[in-house]
C-alpha positions in Angstrom: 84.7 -4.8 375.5 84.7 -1.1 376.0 88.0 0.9 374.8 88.6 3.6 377.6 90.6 6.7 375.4 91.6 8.7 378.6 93.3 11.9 378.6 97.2 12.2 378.5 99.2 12.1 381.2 100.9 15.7 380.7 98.9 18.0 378.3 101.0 20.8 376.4 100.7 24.0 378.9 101.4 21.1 381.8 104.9 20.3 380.0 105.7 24.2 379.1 105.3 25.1 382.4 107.1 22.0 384.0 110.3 22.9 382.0 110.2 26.4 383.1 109.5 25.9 386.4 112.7 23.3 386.8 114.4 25.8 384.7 113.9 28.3 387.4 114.5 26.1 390.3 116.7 23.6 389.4 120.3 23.6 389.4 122.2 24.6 386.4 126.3 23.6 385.5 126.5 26.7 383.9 127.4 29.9 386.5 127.7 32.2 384.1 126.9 31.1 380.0 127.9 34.7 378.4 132.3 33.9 379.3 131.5 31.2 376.3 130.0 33.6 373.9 132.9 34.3 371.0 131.8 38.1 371.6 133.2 38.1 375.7 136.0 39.9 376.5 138.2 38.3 379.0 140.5 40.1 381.4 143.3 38.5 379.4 143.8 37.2 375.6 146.0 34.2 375.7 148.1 33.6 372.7 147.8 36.3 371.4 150.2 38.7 373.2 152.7 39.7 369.7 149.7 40.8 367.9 148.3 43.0 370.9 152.1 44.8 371.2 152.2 45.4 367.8 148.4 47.0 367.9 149.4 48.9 371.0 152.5 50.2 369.2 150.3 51.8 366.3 147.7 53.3 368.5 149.7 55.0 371.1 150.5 57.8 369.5 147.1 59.2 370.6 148.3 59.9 373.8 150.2 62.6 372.4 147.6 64.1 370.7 148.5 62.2 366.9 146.2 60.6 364.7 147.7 56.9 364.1 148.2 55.2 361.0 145.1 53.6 359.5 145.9 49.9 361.0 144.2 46.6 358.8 144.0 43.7 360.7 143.8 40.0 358.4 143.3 36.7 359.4 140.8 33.8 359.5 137.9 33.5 360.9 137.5 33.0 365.2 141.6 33.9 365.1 140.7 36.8 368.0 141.1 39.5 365.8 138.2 41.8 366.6 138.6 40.3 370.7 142.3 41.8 370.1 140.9 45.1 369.2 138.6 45.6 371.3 140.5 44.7 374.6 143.5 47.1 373.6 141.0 49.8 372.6 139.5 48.8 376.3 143.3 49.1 378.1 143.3 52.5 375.8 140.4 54.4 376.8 140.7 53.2 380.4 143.2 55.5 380.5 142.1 58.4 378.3 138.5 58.6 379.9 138.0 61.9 380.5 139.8 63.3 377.9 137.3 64.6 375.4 139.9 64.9 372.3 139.8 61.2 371.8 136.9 59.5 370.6 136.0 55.7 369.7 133.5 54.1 366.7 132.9 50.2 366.3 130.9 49.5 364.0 129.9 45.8 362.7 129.8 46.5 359.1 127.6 42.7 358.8 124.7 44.3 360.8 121.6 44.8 359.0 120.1 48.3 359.3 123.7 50.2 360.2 125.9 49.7 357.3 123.9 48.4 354.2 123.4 51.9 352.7 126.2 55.1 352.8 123.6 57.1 354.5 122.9 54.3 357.4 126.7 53.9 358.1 127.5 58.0 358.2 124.0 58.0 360.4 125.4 55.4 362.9 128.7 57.5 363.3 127.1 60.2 364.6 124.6 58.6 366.5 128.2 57.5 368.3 129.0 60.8 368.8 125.8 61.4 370.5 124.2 63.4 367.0 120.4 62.9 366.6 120.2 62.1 362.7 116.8 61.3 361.1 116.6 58.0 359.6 115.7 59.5 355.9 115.5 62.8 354.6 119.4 64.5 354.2 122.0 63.9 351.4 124.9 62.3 352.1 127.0 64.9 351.4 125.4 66.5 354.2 126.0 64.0 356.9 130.0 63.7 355.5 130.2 67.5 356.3 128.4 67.1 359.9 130.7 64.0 360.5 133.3 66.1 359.9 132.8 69.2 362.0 131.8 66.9 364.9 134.8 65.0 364.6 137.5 68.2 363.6 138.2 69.0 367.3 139.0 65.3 368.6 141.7 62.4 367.3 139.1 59.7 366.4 139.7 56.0 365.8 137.2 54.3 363.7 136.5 50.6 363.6 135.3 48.6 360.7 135.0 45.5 361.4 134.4 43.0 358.3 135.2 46.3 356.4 135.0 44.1 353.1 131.7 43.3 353.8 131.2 47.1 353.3 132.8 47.6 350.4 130.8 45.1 348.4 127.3 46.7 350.0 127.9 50.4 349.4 131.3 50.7 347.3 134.6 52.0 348.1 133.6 55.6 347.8 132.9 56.5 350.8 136.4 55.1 352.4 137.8 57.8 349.9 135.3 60.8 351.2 135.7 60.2 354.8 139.3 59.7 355.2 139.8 62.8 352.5 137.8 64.8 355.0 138.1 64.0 358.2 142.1 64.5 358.7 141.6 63.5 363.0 139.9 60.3 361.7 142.1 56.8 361.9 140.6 53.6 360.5 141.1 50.3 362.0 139.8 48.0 359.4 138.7 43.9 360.2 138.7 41.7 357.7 139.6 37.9 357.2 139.7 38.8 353.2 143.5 38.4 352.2 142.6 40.1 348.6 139.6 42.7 349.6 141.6 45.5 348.5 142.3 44.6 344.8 139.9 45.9 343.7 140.1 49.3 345.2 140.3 52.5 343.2 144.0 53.6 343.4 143.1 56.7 344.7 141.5 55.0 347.7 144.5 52.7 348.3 146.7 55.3 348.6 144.7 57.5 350.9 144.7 54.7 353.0 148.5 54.8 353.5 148.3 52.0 356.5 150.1 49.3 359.1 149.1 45.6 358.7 148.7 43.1 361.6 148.1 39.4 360.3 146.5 36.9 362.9 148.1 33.2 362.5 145.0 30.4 362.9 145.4 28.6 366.6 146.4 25.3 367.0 145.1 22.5 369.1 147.0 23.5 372.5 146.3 27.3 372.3 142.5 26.4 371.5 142.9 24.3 374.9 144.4 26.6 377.0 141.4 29.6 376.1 138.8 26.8 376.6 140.3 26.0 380.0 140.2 29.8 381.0 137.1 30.1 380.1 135.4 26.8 381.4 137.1 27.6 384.8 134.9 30.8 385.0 131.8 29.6 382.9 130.7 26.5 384.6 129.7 25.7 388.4 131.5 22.2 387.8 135.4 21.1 386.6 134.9 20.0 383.1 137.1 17.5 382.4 140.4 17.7 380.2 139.3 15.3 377.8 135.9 16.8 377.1 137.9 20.3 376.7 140.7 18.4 374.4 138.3 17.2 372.7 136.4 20.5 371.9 139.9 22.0 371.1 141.1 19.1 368.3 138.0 19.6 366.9 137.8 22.9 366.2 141.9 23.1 365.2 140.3 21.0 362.3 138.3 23.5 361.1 140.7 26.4 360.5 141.9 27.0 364.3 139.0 28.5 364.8 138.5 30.0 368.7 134.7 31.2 367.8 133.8 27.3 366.8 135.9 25.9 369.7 133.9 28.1 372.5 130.6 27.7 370.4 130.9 23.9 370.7 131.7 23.9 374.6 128.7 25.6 375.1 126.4 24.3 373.4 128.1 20.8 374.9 127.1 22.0 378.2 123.8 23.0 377.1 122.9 19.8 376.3 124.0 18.5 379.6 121.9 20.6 381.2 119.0 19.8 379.6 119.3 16.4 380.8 120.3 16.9 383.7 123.1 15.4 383.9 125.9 16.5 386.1 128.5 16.6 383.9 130.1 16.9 380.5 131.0 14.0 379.0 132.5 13.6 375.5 128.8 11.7 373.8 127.6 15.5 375.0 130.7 17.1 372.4 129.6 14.5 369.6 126.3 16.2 369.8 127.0 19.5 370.1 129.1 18.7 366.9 126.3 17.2 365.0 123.5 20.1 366.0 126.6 22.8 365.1 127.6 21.4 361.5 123.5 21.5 361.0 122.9 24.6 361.9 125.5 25.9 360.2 124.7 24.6 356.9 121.3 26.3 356.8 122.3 29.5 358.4 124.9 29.6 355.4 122.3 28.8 353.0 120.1 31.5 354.3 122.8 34.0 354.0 123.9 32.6 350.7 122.6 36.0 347.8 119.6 34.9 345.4 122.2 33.8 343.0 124.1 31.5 345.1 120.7 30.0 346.2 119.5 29.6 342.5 123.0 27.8 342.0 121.9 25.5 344.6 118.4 25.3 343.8 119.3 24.1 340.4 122.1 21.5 341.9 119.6 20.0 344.4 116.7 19.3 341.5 118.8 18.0 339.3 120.5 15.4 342.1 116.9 14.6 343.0 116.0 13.5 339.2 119.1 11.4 339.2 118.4 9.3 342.2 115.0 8.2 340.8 116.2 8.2 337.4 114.3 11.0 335.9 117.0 12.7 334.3 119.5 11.4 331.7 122.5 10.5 333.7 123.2 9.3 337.2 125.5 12.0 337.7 125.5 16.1 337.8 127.8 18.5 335.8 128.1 22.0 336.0 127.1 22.3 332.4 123.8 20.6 333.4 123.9 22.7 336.5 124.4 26.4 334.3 121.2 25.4 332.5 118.9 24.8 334.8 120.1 28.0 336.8 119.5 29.8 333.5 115.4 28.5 333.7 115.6 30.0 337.8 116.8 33.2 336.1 114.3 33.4 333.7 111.2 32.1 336.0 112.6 34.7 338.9 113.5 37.5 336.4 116.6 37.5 337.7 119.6 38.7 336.0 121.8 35.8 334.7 125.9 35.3 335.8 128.1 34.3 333.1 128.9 30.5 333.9 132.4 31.3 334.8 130.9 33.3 337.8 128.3 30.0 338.1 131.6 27.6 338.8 132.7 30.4 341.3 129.4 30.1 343.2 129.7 26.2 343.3 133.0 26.4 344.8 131.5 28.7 347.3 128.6 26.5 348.3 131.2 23.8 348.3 133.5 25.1 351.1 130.3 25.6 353.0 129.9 21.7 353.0 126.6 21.6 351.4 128.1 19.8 347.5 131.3 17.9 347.0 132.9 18.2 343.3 135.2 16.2 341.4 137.0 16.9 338.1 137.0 14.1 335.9 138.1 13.3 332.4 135.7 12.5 329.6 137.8 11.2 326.7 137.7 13.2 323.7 134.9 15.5 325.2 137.4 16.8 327.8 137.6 17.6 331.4 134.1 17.7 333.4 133.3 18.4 336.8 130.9 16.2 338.6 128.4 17.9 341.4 126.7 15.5 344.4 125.1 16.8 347.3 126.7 16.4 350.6 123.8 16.6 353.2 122.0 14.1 354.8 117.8 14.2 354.0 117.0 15.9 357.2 119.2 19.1 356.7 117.8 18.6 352.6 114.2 19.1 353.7 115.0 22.1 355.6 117.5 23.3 352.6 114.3 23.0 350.6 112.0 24.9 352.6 114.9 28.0 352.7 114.8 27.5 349.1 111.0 27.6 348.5 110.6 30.9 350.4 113.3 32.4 348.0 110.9 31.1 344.8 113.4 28.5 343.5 111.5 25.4 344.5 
């Protein structure tokens, strides 16, 4: 008998260019993807019409040629407050465009490469201003001084959004020198940090002398009516009410949170597409939700700072001798957990956190859903708490692989 191998029906470059090909020429549900991104401004922000009068309010005293108040804005995340900003600072510079008195700054302090060093962020503000600065080579008290001579003839508002992300990168210092310096200068500050001011230097809190505008979460109906607005502009078909109820209760779950809600939608359709199919149904929204809460586990993980990872690190080896019974209990406590962080510390040279700051870092990998912890009582050997992981072994192996290019596996 003579086995006949044969080739494969479809070889790899005969698949790649299949999928392109009916990518190109095929039709698509989608007419125009980018009205889902969390980062599109509509021609209208639903729900959100208090907060944009109050903003308005603050800001137009510009148009008489006075700096407003610094103006912080709070709130959780994918409430709409940098949306908010951005489409009243839109409505406001639609009508002061050739006026050359005013001037606008956004900058994204969570950018890499812009705002991680003093010097970066002070470059970037001029760059907005249209000032060629080189990328090393001046002090910073140099580019403070430039920043404020370009700035001294105009009534300029600057933007920073996740502004406490700056302040733990570079300090508070420079908040104090530019506002100290530049007297045309009015900060609108972003954050979804409640506290991020407490531990300012006084003299920096009080230079700041500012409004405050706090963004409520959205509930289930508000999330519905944005989803509907946008879906009726987004896709070439009518996606149906359930699919967009459903996209809507999910994401009022998870803190109100607009971003998640218009992330899951599109990644919904997405999926669709993919198959072909010629509509959304709800199996399509289960998905997307399954591929979201994935991916965001390990992009948080990748974010998470050395020490956070060697927290986790030391809370996923320890799990891992428990199952198979190589360790000496079935469970994992934080006092276990402390101690085998200390070995990451001392293999990685790293410097070691006190283990009150250690607990803080598991309640912060906690709320990312990667460990669930419980406080339990021991008897006469007190109160412990009690560490598990909370991923399945697919989104593990990946979590390991993160962990193994940081050195801690």
């Amino acid at each position: 008998m003579q086995i006949s191998y044969g080739v494969p029906e479809e070889t790899g470059v005969s698949i790649v260019r299949k999928v392109f090909s009916q990518y190109q020429t095929g039709h698509s549900i989608f007419a125009d993807k980018n009205i889902l991104l969390p980062e599109y401004v509509p021609d209208d922000i639903l729900h959100r019409e208090a907060e944009m009068e109050q903003l308005t309010h603050m800001l137009a005293p510009v148009l008489k040629g006075y700096s407003p108040n610094n103006i912080f804005i709070y709130g959780p995340v994918g409430t709409g407050k940098t949306i908010t900003t951005k489409f009243v600072l839109k409505e406001l510079f639609d009508i002061v465009k050739k006026n050359k008195k005013i001037g606008l700054i956004y900058i994204n302090c969570k950018m890499k490469r812009v705002s991680d060093t003093e010097y970066r962020l002070l470059a970037q503000m001029l760059r907005e201003f249209g000032v060629k600065v080189p990328d090393t080579g001046l002090s910073t008290n140099v580019l403070h001084r430039r920043l404020e001579m370009t700035a001294e003839d105009k009534k300029t508002i600057v933007v920073l959004d996740e502004v406490d992300t700056l302040i733990q990168k570079i300090g508070d210092g420079f908040l104090y020198s530019m506002l100290r310096a530049a007297g045309n200068m009015s900060l609108i500050g972003i954050t979804n940090n409640l506290t991020w001011q407490n531990g300012l230097d006084m003299r920096v809190v009080s230079s700041l002398a500012q409004e405050e505008i706090v963004f409520k979460k959205y509930n289930a109906n508000q999330l519905y009516d944005i989803l509907k607005t946008r879906a009726e502009k987004a896709f070439d078909i009518k996606v149906s009410d359930s699919v967009i109820s459903k996209c809507a209760a999910l994401a009022a779950q998870e803190h109100g949170d607009a971003r998640r809600a218009l992330t899951l939608l599109k990644t919904a359709g997405e999926l669709a597409d993919r198959d072909g199919a010629p509509n959304i149904d709800e199996s399509y929204v289960d998905a997307a939700e399954g591929k979201m809460n994935s991916d965001r586990v390990i992009e948080s993980l990748k974010g998470q700072p050395r020490q956070a990872q060697a927290v986790f690190a030391s809370i996923l080896e320890l799990s891992q001798k428990a199952r198979t019974g190589a360790w000496k209990d079935d469970r994992v406590l934080s006092g276990d957990v402390y101690a085998k962080y200390r070995d990451f510390c001392r293999i990685a040279k790293m410097r070691e956190l006190t283990q009150r700051r250690v607990c803080d870092l598991v309640k912060e990998i906690e709320s990312l859903g990667m460990i669930e912890t419980n406080v339990v009582s021991h008897g006469r050997h007190g109160r412990k708490t009690e560490i598990r992981i909370s991923v399945d072994n697919s989104l593990l192996n990946k979590a390991k692989l993160i962990l193994a290019e940081a050195g801690f596996v």
